[in-house]
N, C-alpha and C positions, 0 to 999 in steps of 0.2 A: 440588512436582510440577507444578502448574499453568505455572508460568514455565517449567519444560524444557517440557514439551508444547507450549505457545506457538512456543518457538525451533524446533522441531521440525515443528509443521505450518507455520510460517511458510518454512523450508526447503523443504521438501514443494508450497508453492502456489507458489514460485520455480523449479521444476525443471521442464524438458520430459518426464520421464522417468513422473511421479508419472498423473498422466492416462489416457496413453497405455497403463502398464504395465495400471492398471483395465481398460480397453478391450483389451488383447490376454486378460485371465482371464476376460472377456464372450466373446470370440474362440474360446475355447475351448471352453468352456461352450456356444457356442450350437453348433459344430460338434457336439460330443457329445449334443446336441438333436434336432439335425436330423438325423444318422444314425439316432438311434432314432428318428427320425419316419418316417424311410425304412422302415423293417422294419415299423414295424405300416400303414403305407401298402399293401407288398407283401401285407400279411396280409388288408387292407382290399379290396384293389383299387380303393383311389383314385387311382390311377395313368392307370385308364382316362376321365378325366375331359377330356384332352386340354390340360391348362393348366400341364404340369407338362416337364422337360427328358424327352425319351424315346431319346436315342442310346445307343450301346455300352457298353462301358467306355473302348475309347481315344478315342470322344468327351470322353467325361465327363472321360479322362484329361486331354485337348486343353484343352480351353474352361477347365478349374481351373488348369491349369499357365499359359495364355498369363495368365489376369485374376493370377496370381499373379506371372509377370514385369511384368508392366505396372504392377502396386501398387510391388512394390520401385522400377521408375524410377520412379513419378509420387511416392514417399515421397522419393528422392534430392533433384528436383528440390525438392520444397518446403521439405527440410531447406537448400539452397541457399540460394532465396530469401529462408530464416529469417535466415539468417546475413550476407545481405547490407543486411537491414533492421537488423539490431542494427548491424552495421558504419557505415549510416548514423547510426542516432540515439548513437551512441557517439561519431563523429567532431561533428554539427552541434551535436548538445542535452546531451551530458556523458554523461559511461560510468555517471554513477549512475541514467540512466531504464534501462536494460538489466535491472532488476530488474521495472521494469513492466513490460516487452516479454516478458519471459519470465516472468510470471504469468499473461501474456492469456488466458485459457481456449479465444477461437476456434483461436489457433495452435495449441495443447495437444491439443487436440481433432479438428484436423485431419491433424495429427502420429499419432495416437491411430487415424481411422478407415484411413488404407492400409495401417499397420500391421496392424492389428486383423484389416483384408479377407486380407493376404499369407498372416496364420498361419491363418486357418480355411480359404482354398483348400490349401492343404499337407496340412495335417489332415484334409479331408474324400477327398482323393486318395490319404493312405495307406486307407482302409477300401476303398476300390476292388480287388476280386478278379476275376481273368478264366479262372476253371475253369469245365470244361463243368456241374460237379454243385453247387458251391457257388459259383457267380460271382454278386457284388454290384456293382450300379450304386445308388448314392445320388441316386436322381434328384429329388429334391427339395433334398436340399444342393446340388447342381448349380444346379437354378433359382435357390435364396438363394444363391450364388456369385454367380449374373450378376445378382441384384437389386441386390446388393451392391456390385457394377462399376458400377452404373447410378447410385446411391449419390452414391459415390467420387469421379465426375466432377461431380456437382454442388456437393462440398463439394469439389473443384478450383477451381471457378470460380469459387466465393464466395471461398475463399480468395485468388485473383488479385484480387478487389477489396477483400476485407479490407486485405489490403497495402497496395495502392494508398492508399485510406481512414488506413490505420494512420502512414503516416510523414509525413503531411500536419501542418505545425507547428500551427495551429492545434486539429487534432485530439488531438495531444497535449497541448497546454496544457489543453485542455474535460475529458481525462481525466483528468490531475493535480489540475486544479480539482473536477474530481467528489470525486477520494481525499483533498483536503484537507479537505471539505466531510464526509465520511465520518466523519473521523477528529474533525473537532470537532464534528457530533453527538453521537455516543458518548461523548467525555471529558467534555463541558460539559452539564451539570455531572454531576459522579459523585463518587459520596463513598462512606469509606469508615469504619464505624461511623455513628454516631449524631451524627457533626460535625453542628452550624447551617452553612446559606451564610454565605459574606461572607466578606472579604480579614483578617480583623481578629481577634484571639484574644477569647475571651471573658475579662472581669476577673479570674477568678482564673486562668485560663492564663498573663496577662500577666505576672502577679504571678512565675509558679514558673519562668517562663522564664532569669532571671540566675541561679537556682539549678542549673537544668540546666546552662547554659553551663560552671559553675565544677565541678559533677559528674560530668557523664557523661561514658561511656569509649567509645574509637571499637571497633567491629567489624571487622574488614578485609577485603579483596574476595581470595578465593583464587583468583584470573585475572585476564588480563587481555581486556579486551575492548570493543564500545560495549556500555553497556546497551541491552535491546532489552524486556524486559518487566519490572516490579515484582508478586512475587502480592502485593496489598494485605489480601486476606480470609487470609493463611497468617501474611502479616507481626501480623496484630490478633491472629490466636489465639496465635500465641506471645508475645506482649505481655499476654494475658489471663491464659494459664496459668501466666510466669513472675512476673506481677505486676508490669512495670515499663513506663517510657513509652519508647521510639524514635524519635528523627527520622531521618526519611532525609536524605541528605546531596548525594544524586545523583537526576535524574531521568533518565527515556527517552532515549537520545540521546549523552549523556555518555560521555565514556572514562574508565573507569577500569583504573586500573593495580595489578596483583596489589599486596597491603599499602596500597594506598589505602583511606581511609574509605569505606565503605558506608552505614552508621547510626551512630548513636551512642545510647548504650542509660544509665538511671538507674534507679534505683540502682547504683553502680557494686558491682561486687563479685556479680554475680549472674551473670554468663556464663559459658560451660561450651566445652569444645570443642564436645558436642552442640548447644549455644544455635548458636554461631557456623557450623556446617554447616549447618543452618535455615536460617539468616539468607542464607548464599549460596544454596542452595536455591531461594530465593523471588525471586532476583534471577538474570534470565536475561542471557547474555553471548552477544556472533556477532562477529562480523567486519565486520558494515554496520550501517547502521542501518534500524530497520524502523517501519515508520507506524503499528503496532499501535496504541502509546499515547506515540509521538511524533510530536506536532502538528508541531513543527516540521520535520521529514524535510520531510514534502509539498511545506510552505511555502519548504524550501530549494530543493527541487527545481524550482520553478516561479522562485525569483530565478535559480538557476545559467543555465537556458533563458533569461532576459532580459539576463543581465551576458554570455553569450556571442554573443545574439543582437547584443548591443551592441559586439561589440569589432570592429576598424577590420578583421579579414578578413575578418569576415561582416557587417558594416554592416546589419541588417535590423530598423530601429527598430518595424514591424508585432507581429511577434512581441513584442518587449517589451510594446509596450503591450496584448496580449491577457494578457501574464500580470500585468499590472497590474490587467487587469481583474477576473481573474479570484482576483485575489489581496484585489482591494478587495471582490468577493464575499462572502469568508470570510470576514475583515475586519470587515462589515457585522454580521456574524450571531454574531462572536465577541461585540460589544460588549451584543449585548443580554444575554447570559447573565451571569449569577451565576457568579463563582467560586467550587469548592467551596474552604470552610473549611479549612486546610493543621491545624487539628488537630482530631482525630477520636478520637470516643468509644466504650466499649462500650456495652450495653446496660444495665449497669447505671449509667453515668452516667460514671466515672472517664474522665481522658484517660488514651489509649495509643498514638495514633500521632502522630505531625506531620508531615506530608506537603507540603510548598510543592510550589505549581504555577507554572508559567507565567503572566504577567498580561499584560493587555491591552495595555499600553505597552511591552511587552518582544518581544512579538508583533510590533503595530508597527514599532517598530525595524525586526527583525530580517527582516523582509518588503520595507521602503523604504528601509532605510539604502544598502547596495549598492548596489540600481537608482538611484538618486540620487545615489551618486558615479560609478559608471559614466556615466550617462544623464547626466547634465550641460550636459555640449554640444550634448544632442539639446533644442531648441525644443519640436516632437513629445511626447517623450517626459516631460520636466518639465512639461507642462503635462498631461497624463495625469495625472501621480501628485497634482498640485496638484486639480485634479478631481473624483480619487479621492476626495481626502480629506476635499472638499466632500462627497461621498454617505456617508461613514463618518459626517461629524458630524451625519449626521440620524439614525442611529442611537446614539450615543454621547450620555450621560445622567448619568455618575458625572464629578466637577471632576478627577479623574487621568485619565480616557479624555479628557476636553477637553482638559486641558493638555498630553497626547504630541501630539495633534494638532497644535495652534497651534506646539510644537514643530519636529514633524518640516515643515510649512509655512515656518515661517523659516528652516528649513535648507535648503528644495529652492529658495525664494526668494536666498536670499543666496549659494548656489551656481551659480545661472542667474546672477546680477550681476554675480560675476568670470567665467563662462566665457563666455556671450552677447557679441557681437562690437559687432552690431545693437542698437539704442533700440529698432526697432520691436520684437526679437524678446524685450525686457525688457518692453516695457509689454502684450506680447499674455499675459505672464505674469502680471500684477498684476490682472488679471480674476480670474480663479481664485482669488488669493491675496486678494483683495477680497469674492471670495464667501465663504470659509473663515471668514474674520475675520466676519465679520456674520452667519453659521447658530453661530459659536462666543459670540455677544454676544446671539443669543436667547435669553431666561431658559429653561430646563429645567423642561419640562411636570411 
């Protein structure tokens, strides 16, 4: 249940609809407020205060009708400019940031308040009567109409510089690097049962492991789709209550294809059709992928902006190297964490799940492989990631986070050597690669 829920608000925080629709049943609501404010007003004689709208009814009529056409153009226009910003970051930075543009909560939101304003001017114009014995003017919905207009145009003009703000590359890459930063807080570390940290099974997991391999029987995925969330706490209670152990087979990110492995379950002989709708149950399926508790989403999302930033019709090696930066950021901060333990226990001690994660070197990779064959022949830019990866090994501490390093160094090294035209633009790289080697040859504190 948790994993549909996920897939489902994660749809929900992606939509311009979700917000806005909130803010038009505020809309209403407050209309249906302020008329009855009006009535005990008239009963009151707070009216005579002088700070309130005091015309006709075809006043009242006038001023709710004009702020009500003027909402719908000034909603047109913005919905415009919406579309012409997605149209840009779709053409320069990749059609997959279009998911972050359309999560933004200011758009959402300003999308949300002309709407909101249009239906409670409408609304408060139907309660308008002009009989001689029961004619009603709502003059104070009237006032909160034009407070409302007054509103409207301020969240106009912030929105003209949101935009502006919003399609700015570097503003994008700050924000991607926030959501990569997001997303590896949370996961790193997280665990699930009573697992120890550490990359490494404990002695006797090690032991049961060839016996699993030769026993357990796969599960299969009843759709297709990426995976987008794992419920890990639904996946251990059915491992508790049927008594047996599961690996997952897939994480966050992955396609998998209807009849493909999902888990794999031991003792064989124990699943049910019930076991196996559980089992998909707790594995949520979409059509994209989503950062929930895929590290790597973010992380692609920030090479695709640098490998396009990098290609010969947008030549704009700046941009790369900001998401180098910001890639070496997260980078930084992954190396200090603990992986959680890939096999995890209940409470009363037995294993039940097996859960591989992602590991530091595969991060790696997958962050500087690209930009470094792209980037190649950028001087610039290889000597950024060389850099980089000087400031990573001051946080890297374990001999396998050292050794992707000095790795992925000899690769952006000995790909500068065939693509560098220049000596000079070979030896302004051997700086860098000189410093890497000698923070990687200081012993670990």
């Amino acid at each position: 249940m948790k994993a549909q829920l996920f897939k489902y608000w994660e749809a929900l925080r992606t939509s311009f609809w979700f917000i806005p629709s909130i803010m038009v049943l505020g809309a209403v609501a407050l209309s249906i407020a302020a008329t009855q404010a009006d009535n005990l007003a008239i009963r009151e004689g707070w009216l005579t205060w002088g700070w309130a709208f005091t015309g006709g009814p075809d006043g009242a009529s006038a001023v709710l009708s004009l702020i009500a056409g003027s909402m719908t153009t000034i909603a047109g226009v913005v919905f415009s400019m919406t579309l012409v910003v997605l149209s840009l970051a779709s053409s320069q930075m990749g059609p997959r940031l279009l998911r972050s543009f359309m999560r933004d909560p200011p758009t959402q939101i300003v999308l949300g308040t002309f709407v909101a304003t249009f239906l409670y001017c409408v609304l408060v114009v139907l309660t308008i009567r002009r009989g001689e014995e029961d004619a009603f003017v709502p003059h104070l919905s009237v006032t909160l109409g034009v407070l409302l207009a007054v509103i409207s145009m301020g969240v106009l003009i912030y929105f003209i510089h949101h935009v502006a703000i919003s399609i700015q590359a570097n503003q994008v890459v700050a924000r991607i690097g926030r959501e990569l930063i997001d997303v590896l807080e949370s996961l790193y570390p997280e665990t699930i049962g009573q697992g120890p940290a550490g990359e490494s099974a404990r002695p006797a997991d090690a032991a049961f492991l060839q016996r699993f391999d030769r026993e357990a029987e796969p599960v299969c995925s009843s759709g297709d789709g990426y995976l987008q969330f794992i419920d890990a706490d639904a996946l251990m209670a059915l491992a508790v209550r049927q008594d047996v152990v599961v690996r997952i087979e897939c994480h966050p990110g992955h396609y998998v294809v209807a009849g493909g492995s999902l888990l794999r379950v031991w003792p064989a002989g124990q699943r049910s059709d019930e076991f196996d709708r559980e089992v998909n149950a707790a594995f949520a399926l979409g059509n994209q992928r989503t950062a929930g508790q895929d590290i790597e989403f973010a992380l692609f999302e920030l090479v695709e902006i640098a490998v396009r930033a990098l290609s010969p019709g947008i030549n704009d090696p700046f941009t790369a190297i900001a998401c180098v930066d910001r890639l070496g950021s997260a980078l930084c901060r992954l190396a200090t964490r603990d992986m959680p333990s890939p096999y995890r226990h209940d409470s009363e001690g037995p294993l039940r799940v097996i859960a591989p994660s992602p590991s530091f070197p595969a991060m790696l990779d997958a962050g500087f492989d690209q930009i470094r064959q792209y980037g190649r022949s950028s001087v610039a830019v290889s000597i950024r990631l060389m850099e980089t990866l000087v400031l990573i090994t001051a946080f890297t501490h374990r001999p396998a986070h050292r050794a992707a390093v000095l790795r992925q160094a000899e690769m952006i090294r000995r790909g500068a050597w065939l693509s560098f035209a220049e000596q000079e633009d070979r030896e302004a790289l051997e700086t860098p690669y000189r410093a890497v080697k000698q923070a990687l040859a200081t012993p670990v504190p």
